[in-house]
C-alpha positions as CSV (number, residue, x, y, z in Angstrom):
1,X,90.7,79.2,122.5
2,X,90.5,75.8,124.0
3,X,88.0,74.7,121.4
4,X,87.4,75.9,117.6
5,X,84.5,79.0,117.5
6,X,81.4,77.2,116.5
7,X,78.9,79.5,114.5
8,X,75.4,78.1,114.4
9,X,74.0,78.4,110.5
10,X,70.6,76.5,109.1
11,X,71.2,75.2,105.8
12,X,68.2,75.9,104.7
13,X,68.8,79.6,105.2
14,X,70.9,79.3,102.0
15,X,70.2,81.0,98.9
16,X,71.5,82.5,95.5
17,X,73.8,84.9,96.0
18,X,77.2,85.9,97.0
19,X,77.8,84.1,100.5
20,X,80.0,85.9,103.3
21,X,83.3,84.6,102.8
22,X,83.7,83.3,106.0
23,X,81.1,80.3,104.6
24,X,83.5,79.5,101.1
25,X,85.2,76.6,103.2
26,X,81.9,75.0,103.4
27,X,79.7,76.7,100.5
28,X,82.4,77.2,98.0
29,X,84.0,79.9,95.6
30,X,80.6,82.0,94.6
31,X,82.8,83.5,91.8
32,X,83.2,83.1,88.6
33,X,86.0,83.9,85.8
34,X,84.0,87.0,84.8
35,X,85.2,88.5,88.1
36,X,88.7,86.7,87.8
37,X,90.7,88.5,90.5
38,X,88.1,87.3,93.1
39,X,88.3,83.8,91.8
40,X,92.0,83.7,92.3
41,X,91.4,85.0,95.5
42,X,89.5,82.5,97.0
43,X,90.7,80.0,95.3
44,X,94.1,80.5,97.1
45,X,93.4,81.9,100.6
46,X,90.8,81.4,103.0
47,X,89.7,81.7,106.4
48,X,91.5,79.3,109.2
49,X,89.6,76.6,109.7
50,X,91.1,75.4,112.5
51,X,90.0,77.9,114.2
52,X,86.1,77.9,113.8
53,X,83.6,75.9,112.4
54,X,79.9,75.2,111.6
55,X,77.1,73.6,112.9
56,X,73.3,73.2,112.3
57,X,72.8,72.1,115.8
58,X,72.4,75.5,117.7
59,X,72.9,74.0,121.1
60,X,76.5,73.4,120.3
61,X,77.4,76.8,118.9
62,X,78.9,79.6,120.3
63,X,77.5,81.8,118.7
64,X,74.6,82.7,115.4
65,X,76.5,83.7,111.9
66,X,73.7,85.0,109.2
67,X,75.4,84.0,106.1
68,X,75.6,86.8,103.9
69,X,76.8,90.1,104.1
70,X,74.2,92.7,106.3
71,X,74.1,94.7,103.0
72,X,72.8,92.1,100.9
73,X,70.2,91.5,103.5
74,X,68.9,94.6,103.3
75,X,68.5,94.5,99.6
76,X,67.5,91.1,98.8
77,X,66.0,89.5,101.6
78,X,64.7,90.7,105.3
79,X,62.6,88.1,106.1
80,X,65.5,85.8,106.1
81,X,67.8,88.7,108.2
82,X,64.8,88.8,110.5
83,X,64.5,85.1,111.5
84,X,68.3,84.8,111.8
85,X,68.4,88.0,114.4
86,X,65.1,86.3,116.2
87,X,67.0,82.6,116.5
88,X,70.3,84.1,118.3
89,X,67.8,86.1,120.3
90,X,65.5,82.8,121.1
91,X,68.4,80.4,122.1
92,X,70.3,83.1,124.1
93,X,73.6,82.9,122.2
94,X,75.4,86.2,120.3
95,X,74.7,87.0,116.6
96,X,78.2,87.5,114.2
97,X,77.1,90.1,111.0
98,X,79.3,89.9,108.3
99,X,78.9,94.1,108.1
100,X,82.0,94.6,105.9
101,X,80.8,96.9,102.7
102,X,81.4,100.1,101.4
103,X,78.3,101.0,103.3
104,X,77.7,100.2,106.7
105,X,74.0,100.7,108.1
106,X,74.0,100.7,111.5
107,X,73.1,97.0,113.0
108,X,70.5,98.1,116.2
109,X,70.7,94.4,117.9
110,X,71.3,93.5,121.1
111,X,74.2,91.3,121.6
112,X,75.6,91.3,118.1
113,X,79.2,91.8,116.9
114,X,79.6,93.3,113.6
115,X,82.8,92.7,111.4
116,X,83.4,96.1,109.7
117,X,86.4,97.3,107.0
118,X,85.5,101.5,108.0
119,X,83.2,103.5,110.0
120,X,84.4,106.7,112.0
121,X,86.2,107.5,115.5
122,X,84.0,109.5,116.5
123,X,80.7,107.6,116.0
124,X,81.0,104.8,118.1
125,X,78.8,101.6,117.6
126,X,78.9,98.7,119.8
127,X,80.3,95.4,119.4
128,X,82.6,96.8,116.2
129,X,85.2,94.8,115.0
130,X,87.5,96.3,112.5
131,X,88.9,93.9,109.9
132,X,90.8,94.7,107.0
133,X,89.1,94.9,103.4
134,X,90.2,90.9,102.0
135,X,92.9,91.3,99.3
136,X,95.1,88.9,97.3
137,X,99.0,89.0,98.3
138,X,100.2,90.8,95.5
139,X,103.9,89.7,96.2
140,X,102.7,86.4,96.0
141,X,100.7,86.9,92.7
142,X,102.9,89.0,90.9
143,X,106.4,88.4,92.2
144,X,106.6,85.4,92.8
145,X,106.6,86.3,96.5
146,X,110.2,88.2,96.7
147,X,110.3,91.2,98.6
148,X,112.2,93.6,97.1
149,X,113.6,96.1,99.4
150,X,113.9,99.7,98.5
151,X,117.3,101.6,99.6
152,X,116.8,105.2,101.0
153,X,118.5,107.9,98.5
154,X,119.6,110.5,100.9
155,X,120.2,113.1,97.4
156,X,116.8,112.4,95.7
157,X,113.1,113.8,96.6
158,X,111.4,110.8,98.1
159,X,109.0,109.3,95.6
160,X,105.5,109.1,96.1
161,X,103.3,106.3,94.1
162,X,99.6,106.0,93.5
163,X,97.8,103.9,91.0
164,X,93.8,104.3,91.0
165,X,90.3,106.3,90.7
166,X,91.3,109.7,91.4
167,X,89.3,111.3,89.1
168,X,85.3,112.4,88.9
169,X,84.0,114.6,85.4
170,X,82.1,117.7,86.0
171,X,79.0,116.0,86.0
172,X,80.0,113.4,88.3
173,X,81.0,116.1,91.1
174,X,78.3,118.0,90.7
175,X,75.9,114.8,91.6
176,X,77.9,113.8,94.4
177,X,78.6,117.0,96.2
178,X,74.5,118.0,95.5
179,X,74.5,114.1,97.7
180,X,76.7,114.8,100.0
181,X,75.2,118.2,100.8
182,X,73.5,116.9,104.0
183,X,77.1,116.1,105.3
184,X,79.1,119.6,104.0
185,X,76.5,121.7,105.9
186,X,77.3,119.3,109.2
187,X,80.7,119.8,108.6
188,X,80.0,123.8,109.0
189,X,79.7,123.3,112.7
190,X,81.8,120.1,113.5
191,X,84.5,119.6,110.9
192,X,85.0,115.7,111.7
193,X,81.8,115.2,108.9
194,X,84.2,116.6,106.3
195,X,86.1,113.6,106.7
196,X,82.8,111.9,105.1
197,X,83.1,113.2,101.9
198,X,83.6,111.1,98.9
199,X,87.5,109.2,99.2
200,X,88.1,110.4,95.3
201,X,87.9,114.2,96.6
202,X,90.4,113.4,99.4
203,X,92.6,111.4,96.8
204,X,92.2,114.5,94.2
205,X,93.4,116.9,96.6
206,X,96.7,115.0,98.0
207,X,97.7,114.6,94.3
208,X,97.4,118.2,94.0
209,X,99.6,118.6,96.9
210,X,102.1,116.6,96.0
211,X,102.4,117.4,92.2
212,X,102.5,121.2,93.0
213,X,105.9,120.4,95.9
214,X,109.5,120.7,95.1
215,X,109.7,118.5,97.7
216,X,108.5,115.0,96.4
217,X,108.0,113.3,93.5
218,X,104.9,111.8,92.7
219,X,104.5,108.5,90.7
220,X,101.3,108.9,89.2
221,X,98.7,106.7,87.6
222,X,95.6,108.3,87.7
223,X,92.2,106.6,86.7
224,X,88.4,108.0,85.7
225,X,87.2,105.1,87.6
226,X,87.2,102.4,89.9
227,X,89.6,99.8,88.4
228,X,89.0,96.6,90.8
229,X,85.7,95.1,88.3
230,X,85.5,94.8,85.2
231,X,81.6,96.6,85.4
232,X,83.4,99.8,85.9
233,X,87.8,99.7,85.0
234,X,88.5,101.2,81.9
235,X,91.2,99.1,80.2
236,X,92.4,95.3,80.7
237,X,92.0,93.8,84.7
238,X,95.7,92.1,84.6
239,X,96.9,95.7,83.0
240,X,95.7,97.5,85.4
241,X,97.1,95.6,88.4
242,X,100.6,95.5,86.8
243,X,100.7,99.0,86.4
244,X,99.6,99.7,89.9
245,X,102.0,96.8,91.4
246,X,105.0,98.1,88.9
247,X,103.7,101.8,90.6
248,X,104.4,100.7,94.1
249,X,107.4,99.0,93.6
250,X,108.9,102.2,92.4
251,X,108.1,104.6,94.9
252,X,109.5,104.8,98.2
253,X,106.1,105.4,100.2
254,X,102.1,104.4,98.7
255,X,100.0,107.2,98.8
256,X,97.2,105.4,101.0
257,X,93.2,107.7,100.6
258,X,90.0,106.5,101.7
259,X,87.6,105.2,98.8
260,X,84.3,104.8,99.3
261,X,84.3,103.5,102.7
262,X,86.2,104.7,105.4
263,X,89.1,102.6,104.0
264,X,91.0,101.1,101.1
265,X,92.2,98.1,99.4
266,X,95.5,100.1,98.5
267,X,96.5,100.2,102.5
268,X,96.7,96.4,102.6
269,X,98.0,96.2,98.5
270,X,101.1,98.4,99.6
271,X,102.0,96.4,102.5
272,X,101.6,93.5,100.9
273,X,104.3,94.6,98.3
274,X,106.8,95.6,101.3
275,X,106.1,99.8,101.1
276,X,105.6,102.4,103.4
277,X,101.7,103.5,103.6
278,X,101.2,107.3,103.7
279,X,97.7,106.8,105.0
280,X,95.6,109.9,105.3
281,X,93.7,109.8,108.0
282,X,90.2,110.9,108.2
283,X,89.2,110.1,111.4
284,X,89.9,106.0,110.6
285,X,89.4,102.9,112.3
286,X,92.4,101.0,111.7
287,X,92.0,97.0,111.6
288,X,93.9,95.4,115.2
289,X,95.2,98.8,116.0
290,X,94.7,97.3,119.7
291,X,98.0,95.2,118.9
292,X,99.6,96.9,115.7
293,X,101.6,100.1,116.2
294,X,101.2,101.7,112.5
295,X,103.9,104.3,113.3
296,X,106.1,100.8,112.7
297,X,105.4,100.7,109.0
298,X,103.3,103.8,108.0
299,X,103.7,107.6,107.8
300,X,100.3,109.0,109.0
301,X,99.0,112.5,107.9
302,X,95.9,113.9,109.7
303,X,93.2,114.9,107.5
304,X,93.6,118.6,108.9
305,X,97.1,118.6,107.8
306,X,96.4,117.8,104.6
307,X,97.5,121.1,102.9
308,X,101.1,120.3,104.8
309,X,101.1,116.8,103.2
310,X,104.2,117.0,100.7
311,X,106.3,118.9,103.9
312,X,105.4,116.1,105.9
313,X,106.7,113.1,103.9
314,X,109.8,115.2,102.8
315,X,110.7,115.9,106.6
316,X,109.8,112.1,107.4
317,X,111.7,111.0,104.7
318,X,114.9,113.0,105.4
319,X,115.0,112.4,108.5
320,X,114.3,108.5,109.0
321,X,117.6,106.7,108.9
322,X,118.2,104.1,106.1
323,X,118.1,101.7,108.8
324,X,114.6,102.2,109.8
325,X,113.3,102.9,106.1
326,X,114.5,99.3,105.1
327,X,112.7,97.8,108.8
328,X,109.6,99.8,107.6
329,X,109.1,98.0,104.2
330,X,110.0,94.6,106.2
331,X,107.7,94.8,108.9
332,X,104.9,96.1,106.2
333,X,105.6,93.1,104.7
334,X,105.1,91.0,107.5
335,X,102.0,92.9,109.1
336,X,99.9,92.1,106.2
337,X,101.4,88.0,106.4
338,X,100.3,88.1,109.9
339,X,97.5,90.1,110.4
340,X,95.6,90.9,107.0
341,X,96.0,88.3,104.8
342,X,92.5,86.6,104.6
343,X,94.3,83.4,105.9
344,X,95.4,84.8,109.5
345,X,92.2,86.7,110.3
346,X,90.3,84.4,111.9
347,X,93.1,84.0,115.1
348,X,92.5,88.2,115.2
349,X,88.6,88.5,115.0
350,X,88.2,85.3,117.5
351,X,91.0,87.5,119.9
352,X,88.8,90.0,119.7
353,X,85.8,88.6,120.4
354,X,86.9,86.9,123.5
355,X,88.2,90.8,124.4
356,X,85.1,92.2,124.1
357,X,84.0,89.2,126.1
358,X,81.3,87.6,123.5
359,X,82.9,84.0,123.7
360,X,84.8,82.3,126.3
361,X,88.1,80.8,126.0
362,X,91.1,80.3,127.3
């Protein structure tokens, strides 16, 4: 752009809560040390600003940013999402949601561009733009930032590693596929809906797979429960992430299964630590996959081929030459540098933007 974006905010729509990250240059760190991880974070990355700023002057912006997340909206205050829908409307200029969460209502305003970390192919929902989920560079935080490429072994099974929730107890399967029920009978007569079924199903199944093969070998540490907060990890935080960085690092390819969302941290994590994704895809929206080729760093298994998914990586794997395996890990490495790192998004949502034709610029 010629010019830094300029997002209009009123300061006096500020209140307690956990701001849109986009605002911690201006508003601060909203975390604490009880949620340490997301401290370090922030504390160490942030949003370009050189890029885009703020004003409180409307007639100088390019466009309206509510300040919080749409989900957080929804729960804790419409009033406020309301008057900051009705002011972009008023003054003529676009309105920027901050829609990234594990859930993602749909948005039904004119003229708005939503930031999203999942959603679906097949449902389509205008003004989408997919960013990645914001993660810490684990290279950086745990290994001092070497990359530490992993040589092809043309006489060994190609090692598989996966570190997280992968796990529900009877009870916990029972109450989600009794809420999911809407969804399984959809899928009876058009089988993308399966792909909406809880991530830790998908994630249950591909260890399955891959246990039961000859073929691979899988490097396994499996959890009863989402390991990223301390309100629901069982065990030590900085445990935790060493065994799943130590997990990566040992395995040729990261076993890569929606969670919640239509996404995952552990796409982003792997790359980060310079290893080959194998994403499952269940019908996906991959963050700047108008630029990125993922067949340059990832191996990626339909969600219909599951039941082939061991065959696959062990055909992959035998056939890529060491060559390409090493380029893979590199140019992970340097996709998630240059395009999901929290510090070079900003250049890729204001591209973007300007695509879809909601700012100008040159």
């Amino acid at each position: 752009m010629a010019s830094p974006l300029v997002l209009y905010i009123n300061p006096a729509w500020r209140r307690e809560g956990i701001h849109s990250p986009l605002m911690n240059p201006w508003w601060g760190n909203p975390y604490d040390g009880a949620v340490s991880f997301a401290k370090q974070m922030f504390d160490t990355y942030a949003f370009d600003t050189s890029l885009y700023g703020i004003t409180d002057h409307i007639e100088q912006a390019d466009m309206v940013f509510p300040p919080y997340k749409h989900q957080w909206f929804l729960r804790h205050d419409m009033p406020l999402w309301h008057e900051c829908v009705e002011t972009a409307a008023t003054a003529g200029k676009p309105l920027l949601v901050d829609g990234a969460g594990d859930v993602e209502p749909p948005l039904n305003v004119p003229n708005a561009y939503v930031l999203r970390i999942g959603g679906y192919r097949f449902i389509d929902e205008p003004g989408r733009i997919v960013i990645p989920t914001v993660v810490d560079d684990l290279l950086e935080r745990c290994e001092k930032g070497e990359l530490k490429i992993r040589k092809k072994r043309p006489s060994e099974n190609p090692v598989v590693g996966f570190a997280g929730w992968a796990e529900l107890s009877l009870k916990q399967k029972i109450r989600t596929m009794l809420k999911e029920s809407p969804i399984r009978l959809r899928a009876l007569f058009d089988h993308r809906y399966k792909t909406m079924t809880k991530g830790v199903f998908w994630r249950a199944k591909s260890i399955r797979i891959l246990q039961k093969s000859p073929k691979v070998t899988l490097n396994l540490k499996s959890r009863q429960s989402f390991s990223g907060s301390t309100k629901t990890a069982h065990g030590d935080l900085e445990t935790l992430r060493r065994e799943f960085v130590d997990t990566i690092l040992g395995s040729d390819y990261g076993l890569e299964v929606r969670g919640d969302p239509n996404t995952s941290n552990r796409l982003f994590e792997v790359c980060a630590l310079g290893r080959i994704p194998v994403i499952i895809d269940t019908e996906r929206n991959l963050p700047w996959s108008d630029v990125l080729d993922y067949r340059e760093f990832c191996l990626i298994v339909d969600y219909r081929d599951i039941n082939q998914l061991a065959d696959i990586v062990a055909d992959f794997h035998a056939e890529v030459t060491p060559g390409r395996f090493e380029k893979m890990q590199r140019r992970a490495r340097e996709v998630f540098v240059q395009y999901y790192r929290m510090d070079s998004l900003m250049n890729h949502i204001i591209r973007v933007l300007k695509t879809q034709e909601a700012i100008q610029g040159s």
